[in-house]
N, C-alpha and C positions, 0 to 999 in steps of 0.2 A: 780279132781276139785282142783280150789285154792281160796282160799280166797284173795281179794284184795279190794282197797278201795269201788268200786261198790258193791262188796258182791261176794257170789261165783260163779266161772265161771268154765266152763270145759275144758281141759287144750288140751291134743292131737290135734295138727292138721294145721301140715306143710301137702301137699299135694306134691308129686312127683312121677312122671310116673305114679299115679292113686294109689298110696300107702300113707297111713298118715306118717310122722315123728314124734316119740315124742316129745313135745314140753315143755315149763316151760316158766311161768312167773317169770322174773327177777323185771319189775318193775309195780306199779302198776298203769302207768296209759295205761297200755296196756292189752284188756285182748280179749278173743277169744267164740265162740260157736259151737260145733260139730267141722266140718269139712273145714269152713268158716272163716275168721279170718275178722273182723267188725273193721268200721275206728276207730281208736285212739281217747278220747274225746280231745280237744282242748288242750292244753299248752300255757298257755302267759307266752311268753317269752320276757323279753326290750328287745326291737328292738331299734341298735345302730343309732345314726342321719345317714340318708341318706344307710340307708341299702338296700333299696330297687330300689336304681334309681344310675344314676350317676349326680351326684351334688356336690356343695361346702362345705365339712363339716365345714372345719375351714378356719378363713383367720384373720392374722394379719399382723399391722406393725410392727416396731423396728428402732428407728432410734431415731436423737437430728435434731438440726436445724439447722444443715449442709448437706453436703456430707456423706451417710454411704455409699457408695460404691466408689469401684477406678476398680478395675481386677474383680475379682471373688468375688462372696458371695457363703459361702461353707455349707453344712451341714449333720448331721447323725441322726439317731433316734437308743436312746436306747431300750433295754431289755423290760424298763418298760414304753417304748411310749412317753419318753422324748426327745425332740425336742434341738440339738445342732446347733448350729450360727454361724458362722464365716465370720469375712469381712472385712473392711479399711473403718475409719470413720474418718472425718475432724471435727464432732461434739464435742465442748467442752461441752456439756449436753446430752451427749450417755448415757442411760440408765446402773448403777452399783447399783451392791448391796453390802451392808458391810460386811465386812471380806470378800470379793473377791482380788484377787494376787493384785490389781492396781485398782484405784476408780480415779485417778486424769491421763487425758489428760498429754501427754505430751509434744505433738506438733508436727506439719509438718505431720499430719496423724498414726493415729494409728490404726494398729489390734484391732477388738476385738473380743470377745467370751463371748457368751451367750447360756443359758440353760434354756428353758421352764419347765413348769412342764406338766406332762400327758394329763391336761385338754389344755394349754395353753393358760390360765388366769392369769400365772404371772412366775418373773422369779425365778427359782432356785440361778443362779449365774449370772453376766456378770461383766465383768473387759476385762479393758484395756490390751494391749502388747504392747510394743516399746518404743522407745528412743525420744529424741530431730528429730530428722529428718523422712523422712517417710518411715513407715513401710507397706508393701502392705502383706495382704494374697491372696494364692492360693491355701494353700492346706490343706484340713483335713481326720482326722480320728480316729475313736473312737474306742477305749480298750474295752473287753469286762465288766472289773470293773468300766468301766463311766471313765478313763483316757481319756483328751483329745489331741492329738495329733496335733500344726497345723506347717506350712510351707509357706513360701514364700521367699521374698525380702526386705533388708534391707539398709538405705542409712546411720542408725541410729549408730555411733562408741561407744554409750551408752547403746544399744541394751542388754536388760538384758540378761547374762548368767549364769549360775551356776558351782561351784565350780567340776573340775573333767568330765567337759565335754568334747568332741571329740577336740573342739574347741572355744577357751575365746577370741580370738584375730580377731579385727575387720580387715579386708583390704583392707576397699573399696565395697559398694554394691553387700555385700556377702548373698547366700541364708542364710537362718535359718531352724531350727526345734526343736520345743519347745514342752514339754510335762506338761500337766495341773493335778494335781492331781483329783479326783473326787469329791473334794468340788469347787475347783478351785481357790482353797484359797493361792496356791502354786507351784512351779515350781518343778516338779520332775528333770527334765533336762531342760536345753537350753543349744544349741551348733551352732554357725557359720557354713557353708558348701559353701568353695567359694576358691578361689585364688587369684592372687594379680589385677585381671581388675574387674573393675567395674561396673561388669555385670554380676551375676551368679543369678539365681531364681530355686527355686525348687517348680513346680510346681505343682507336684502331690507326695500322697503318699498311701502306702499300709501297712496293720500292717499282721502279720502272727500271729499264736496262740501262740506262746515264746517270743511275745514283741518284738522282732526285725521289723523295721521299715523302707521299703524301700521306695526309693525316686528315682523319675527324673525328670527332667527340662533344662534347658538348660547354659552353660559356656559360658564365652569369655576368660577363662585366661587356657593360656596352662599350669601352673602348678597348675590345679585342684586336688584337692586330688584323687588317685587311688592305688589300691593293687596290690603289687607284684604277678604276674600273671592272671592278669584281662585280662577279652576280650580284651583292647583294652586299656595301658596305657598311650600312646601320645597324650593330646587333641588338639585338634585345636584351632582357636578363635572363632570359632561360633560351637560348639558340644553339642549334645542332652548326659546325662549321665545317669548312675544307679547306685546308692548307696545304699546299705543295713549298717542298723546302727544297734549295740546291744543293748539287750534291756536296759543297763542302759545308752546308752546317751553315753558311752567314748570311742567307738571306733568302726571303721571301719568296717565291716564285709568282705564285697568286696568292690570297687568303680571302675567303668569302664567307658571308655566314649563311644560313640554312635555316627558315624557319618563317612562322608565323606569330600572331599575339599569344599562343599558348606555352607548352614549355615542349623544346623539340630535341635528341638529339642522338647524334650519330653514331651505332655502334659498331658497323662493320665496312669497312671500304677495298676495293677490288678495281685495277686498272685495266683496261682495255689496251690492244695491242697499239691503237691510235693516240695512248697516252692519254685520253678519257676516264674520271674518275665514277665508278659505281655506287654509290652508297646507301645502304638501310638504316633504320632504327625505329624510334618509335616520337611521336605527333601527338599533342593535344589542340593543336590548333586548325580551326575551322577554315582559317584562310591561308594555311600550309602553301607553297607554292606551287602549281600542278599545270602541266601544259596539256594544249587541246589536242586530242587523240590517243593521249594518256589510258591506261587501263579503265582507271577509277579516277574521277577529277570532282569526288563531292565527299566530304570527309563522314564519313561512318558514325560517330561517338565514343562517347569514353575517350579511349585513344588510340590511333589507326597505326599499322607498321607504315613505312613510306620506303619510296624506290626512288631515286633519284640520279640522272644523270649529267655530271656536268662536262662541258666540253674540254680542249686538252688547255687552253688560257683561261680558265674559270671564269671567262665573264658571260654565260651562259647556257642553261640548261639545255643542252638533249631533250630531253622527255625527264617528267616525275609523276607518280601516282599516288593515289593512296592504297592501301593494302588491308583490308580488315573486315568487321561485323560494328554490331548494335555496342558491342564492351570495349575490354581491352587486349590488345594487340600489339606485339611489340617483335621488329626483325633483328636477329642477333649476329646472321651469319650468312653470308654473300660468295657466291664466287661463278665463273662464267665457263660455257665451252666451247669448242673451238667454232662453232659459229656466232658466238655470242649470245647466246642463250641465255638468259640469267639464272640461276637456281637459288632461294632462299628458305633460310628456317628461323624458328624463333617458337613465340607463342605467343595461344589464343585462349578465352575462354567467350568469344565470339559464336555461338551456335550458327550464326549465317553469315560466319567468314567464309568467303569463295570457294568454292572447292569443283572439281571438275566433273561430267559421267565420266562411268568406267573408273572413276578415278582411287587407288587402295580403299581409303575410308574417305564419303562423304559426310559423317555423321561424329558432331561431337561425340566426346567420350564422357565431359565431365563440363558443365555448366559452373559449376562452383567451384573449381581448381579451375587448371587448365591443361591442352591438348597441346601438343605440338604440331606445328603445320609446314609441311612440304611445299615448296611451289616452285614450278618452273613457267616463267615467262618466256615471251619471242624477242628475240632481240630488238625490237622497236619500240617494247615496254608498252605494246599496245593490247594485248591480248594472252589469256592462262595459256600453254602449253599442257599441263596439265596443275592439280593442286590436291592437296590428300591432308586430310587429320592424321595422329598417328598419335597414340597413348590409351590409356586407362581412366581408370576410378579414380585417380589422383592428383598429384599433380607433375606434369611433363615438359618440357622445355627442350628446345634446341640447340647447339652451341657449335656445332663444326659440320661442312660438308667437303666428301672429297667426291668429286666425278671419276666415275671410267673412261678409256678411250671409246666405248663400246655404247657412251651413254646411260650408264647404271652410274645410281647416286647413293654413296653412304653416308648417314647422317648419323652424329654423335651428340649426346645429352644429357640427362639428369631426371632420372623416374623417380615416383615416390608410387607406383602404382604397381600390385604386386599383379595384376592382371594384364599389364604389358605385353605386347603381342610377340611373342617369339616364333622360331624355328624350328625346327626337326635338326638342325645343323647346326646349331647352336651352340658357343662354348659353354653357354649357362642359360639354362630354362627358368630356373628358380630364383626369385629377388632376395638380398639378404640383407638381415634390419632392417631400417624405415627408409630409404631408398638405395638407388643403384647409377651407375652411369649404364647409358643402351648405346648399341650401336646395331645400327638396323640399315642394312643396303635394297633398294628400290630397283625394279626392271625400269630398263628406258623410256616405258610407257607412263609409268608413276601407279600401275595396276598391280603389281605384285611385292611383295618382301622376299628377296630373294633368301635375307640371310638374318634376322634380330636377335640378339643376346643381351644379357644383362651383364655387368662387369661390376664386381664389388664384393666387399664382405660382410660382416653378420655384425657390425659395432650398431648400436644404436642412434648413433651421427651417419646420417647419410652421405655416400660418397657424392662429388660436387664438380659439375660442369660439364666435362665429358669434351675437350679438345681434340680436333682431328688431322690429320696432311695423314698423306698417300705416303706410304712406306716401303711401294714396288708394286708390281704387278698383284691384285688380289689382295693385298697385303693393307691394313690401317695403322697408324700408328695416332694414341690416344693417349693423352695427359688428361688429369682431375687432380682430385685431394681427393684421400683417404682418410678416416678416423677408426680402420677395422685393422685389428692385430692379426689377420687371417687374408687380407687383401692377397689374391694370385699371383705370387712372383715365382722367376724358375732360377734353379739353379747356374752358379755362375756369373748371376747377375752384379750389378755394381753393389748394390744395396737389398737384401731381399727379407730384411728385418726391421719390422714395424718401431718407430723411434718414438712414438708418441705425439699428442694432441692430432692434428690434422699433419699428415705427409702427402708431398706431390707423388706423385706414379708418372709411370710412363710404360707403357704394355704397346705388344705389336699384335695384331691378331690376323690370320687368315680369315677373311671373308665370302673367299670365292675360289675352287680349283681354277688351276692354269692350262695352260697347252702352249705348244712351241711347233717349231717346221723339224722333224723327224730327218727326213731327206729332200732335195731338191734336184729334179733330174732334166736339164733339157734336151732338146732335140732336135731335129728338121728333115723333112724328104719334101723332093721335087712336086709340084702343083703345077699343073698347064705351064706357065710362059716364067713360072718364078717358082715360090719354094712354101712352102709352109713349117714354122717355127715352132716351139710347143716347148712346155716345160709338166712335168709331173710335180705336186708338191703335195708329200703326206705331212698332214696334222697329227700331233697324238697328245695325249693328258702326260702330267707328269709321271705318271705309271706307265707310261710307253704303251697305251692301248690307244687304239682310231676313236677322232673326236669328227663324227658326221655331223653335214649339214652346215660346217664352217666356212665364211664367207672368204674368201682368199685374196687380197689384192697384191700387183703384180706390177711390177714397172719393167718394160720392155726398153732396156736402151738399144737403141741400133748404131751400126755401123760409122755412122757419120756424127755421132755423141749425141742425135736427137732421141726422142724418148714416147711411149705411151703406156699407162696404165691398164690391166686389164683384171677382171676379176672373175671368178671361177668360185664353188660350190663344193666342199667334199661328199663323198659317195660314203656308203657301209666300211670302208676300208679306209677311209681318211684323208682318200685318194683326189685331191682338184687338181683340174686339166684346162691349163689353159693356152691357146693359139693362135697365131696372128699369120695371117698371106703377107709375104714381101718378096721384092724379087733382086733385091741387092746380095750380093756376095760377101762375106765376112764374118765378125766377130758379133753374136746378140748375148746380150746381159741379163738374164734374169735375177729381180731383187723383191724378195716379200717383203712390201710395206707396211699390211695390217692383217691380222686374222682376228675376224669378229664372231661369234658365238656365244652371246647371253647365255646363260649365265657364265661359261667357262671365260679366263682372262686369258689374252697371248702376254705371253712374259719370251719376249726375244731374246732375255739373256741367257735363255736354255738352250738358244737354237741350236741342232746337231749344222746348219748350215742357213744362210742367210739368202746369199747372192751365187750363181752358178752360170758360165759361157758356153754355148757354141758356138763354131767357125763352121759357116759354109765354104768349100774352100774358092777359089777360083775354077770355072772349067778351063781344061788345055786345049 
């Protein structure tokens, strides 16, 4: 018997192969009788907005009454569910708050950066970046201490820098990359990255865990900065590059350039745990660099996406490919998973660009606009995993991917096609005005849409880009520009009133229900010469109902702090059962590590319980 808040209950009675397990109440809103184990009384738990469906959690503006976009609007989400900004604003009444690095415009376009707070009712920070002339962002990224990271193009010779950087010396519409302290109240670094033509951009970047910071984008001056012994120290005047910067800002790590006699260059870059840099974009050049057993090693036409990987000293390619059809082809967004997989998007209007069997859509949509195209490589960039079109009558593009843990891939972009493939589950089925951002989630096969909606309003400027990072379990978090005085925002929000010309947004959306561990119950009874161990672990949806057929993984720590994995299956009831023969005496630890179920997402931070012990005792 145990006592627990019902009153006393009697405890033994895991059942297996026709034998009881002894059992123990760990918590008490779970309790048992005989042989039978009786449903759980209820638990209200707050249920988070839109936990239960796929909908719009959050949706704000951000903007003054001008122009807040030019290229890109960029963003990240911290630690603590803090929402970062990034973008090119024409607005002399952009949104600042005091003590931030720069509150005063300074003309011809300026960066800026902005910081929500968790809820996204108001800002943390935002302040200006840039000089007298215009300053475009492309690229962000965030520090795990909330430093903020951004990159672009600068036309500004007043362009702030800081004392001891890589580079103080303007020469001509040079990239940048500036670092923001975590109030944002300060520059940790700023440093130039360019040469002497008047055309360098960096348009993406990657941080590694040591604060070193790489970068690629594209040149036009052949004496771009590069390290003695880099892959590739001759640039051309149209080359894609790679730059790794240390973590304080003054120098170099490697620099190499990227490219062949055509015009090449790089728009999205992704690090590998090995400190390996990933990079896409888009090729006109026939003699592109490409290694032997590469996917694709003979360039297509028009102009091809490219995959490229370099090693963690850049003197050295990994593997590179090409990526494309008979036209043009261009990769905009990169990112990997935990086996190294590649995933990319971008577009095509390529009719025999790659694509996979089985694969969602094998078949252009539009010859004369273009498709968007899915792809997943194998990490050896030798061969498709899978690859899928994905658009309409018009024209489509890619711009952000977030992966699952479960292997389902959301992709974020830029429709102008009003035939756009949606959902049944959809925040929005219908396109409004002349285009929309989409956000469309893929099964782990690349065969199904789990989930596409349109995101946008009814202005006749179509909404632009479509920015993506993962904003929790199920959950997307999406930056663009808007030009619609009806764009979806919710109440509460920071900003939920259209300012005029193009405003940045920022919306959250549920894409996919969740599930969590309900209860975790272990156990043990004696087996021949030792004992057999077991743990019960119900799954349920965020509505407390059984999620069957959920894949369950289980870390068994034993007695002497060693440890095995084990994985089990739920039943009609939600119910996975999993157990191990041992024949030591003591303490076993059970801990769910994963629960997989396409389409449902595990969101652990629901768990009614994680990790649960039994104690075999000693015999006397």
């Amino acid at each position: 018997m145990a006592e627990t808040a019902i009153g006393p209950v009697a405890l033994p009675v895991i059942i297996d192969d026709g034998q009881a397990l002894v059992a123990r109440v760990s918590r008490a809103d779970a309790f048992f009788t005989g042989s039978t184990v009786l449903r759980r009384p209820s638990v209200v738990v707050p249920a988070r907005l839109g936990s239960t469906g796929q909908g719009l959690l959050y949706g704000t503006l951000l903007g003054g009454s001008g122009d807040d976009y030019y290229n890109f609007i960029r963003m990240a989400r911290g630690q603590d569910g803090s929402t970062y900004v990034a973008g090119t604003t024409f607005s002399t009444d952009f949104p600042t708050t005091p003590g931030a690095f720069d509150t005063s415009y300074n003309g011809g376009g300026d960066v800026y950066v902005s910081k929500l707070d968790p809820t996204g009712s108001s800002l943390v920070y935002s302040t200006f970046l840039g000089g007298s002339a215009l300053d475009d962002l492309w690229a962000l990224a965030l520090g795990p201490d909330g430093s903020l990271y951004v990159g672009g193009r600068t036309s500004s010779e007043d362009f702030p820098t800081t004392p001891g950087a890589f580079d103080t010396t303007y020469a001509g519409g040079d990239g940048f990359i500036s670092k923001l302290d975590p109030s944002g109240s300060s520059l940790v670094y700023s440093t130039f990255l360019g040469g002497s033509v008047s055309n360098d951009t960096v348009a993406a970047l990657a941080l590694a865990p040591d604060g070193t910071v790489s970068a690629t984008g594209n040149t036009s001056s052949t004496d771009f900065p590069t390290t003695p012994g880099a892959f590739d120290t001759s640039c051309m005047d149209d080359d894609a590059f790679v730059s790794a910067l240390n973590a304080w800002g003054s120098a170099l790590l490697y620099s190499t350039c990227l490219g062949g006699t055509g015009g090449d260059t790089g728009q999205a870059i992704a690090l590998g745990p090995d400190g390996t840099a990933y990079v896409t974009g888009v090729t006109s050049s026939s003699d592109f660099p490409t290694t032997p057993g590469a996917f694709d090693q003979s360039f297509n036409g028009g102009s091809d996406a490219f995959l490229a990987r370099l090693n963690a000293s850049g003197r050295a390619l990994v593997f590179s490919t090409f990526l494309g059809g008979r036209t043009d082809d261009y990769g905009t967004a990169i990112t990997l998973d935990g086996a190294r997989n590649i995933f990319l998007t971008g577009n095509t209007n390529s009719s025999d660009f790659p694509t996979t069997p089985g694969a969602y859509d094998p078949t252009i949509n539009s010859t004369i606009f273009s498709d968007t195209f899915v792809t997943k490589l194998d990490s050896a960039g030798s061969s498709l995993v899978y690859s899928t079109f994905l658009g309409g009558n018009d024209v489509d593009g890619g711009f952000g991917l977030v992966p699952d843990r479960d292997g389902s891939l959301t992709v974020t972009g830029e429709t102008h096609s009003s035939n756009f493939p949606t959902t049944a589950n959809a925040f929005d089925r219908t396109m409004g005005g002349v285009g929309d951002v989409f956000v469309s989630r893929f099964d782990p096969t690349g065969a199904d849409l789990l989930y596409s909606s349109f995101l946008g309003g009814t202005s006749h400027v179509f909404e632009r880009k479509g920015m993506s990072v993962t904003a929790g379990p199920g959950l997307v978090d999406v930056a663009g520009a808007t030009a619609s005085a009806d764009f979806p925002t919710t109440p509460g929000a920071f900003d939920p009133t259209y300012n005029g010309a193009f405003d940045a947004f920022v919306v959250i959306l549920r894409v996919a229900p969740t599930m969590h561990v309900a209860w975790l119950t272990p156990g043990y009874k004696p087996a021949g010469t030792g004992y057999l161990v077991g743990a019960r672990i119900r799954i349920v949806s965020a509505t407390s109902t059984a999620v069957p057929g959920a894949a369950v993984t289980v870390e068994v720590e034993y007695p002497d702090g060693s440890n095995v994995e084990l994985t089990a299956t739920t039943g009609q009831t939600g119910i996975a059962v999993v157990r191990r023969q041992v024949t030591d005496t003591g303490t076993y630890t059970f801990t769910v590590l994963e629960v997989v179920r396409t389409p449902v997402v595990y969101d652990a931070s629901q768990n009614n319980e994680t990790s649960d012990s039994v104690t075999i005792p000693r015999s006397t």
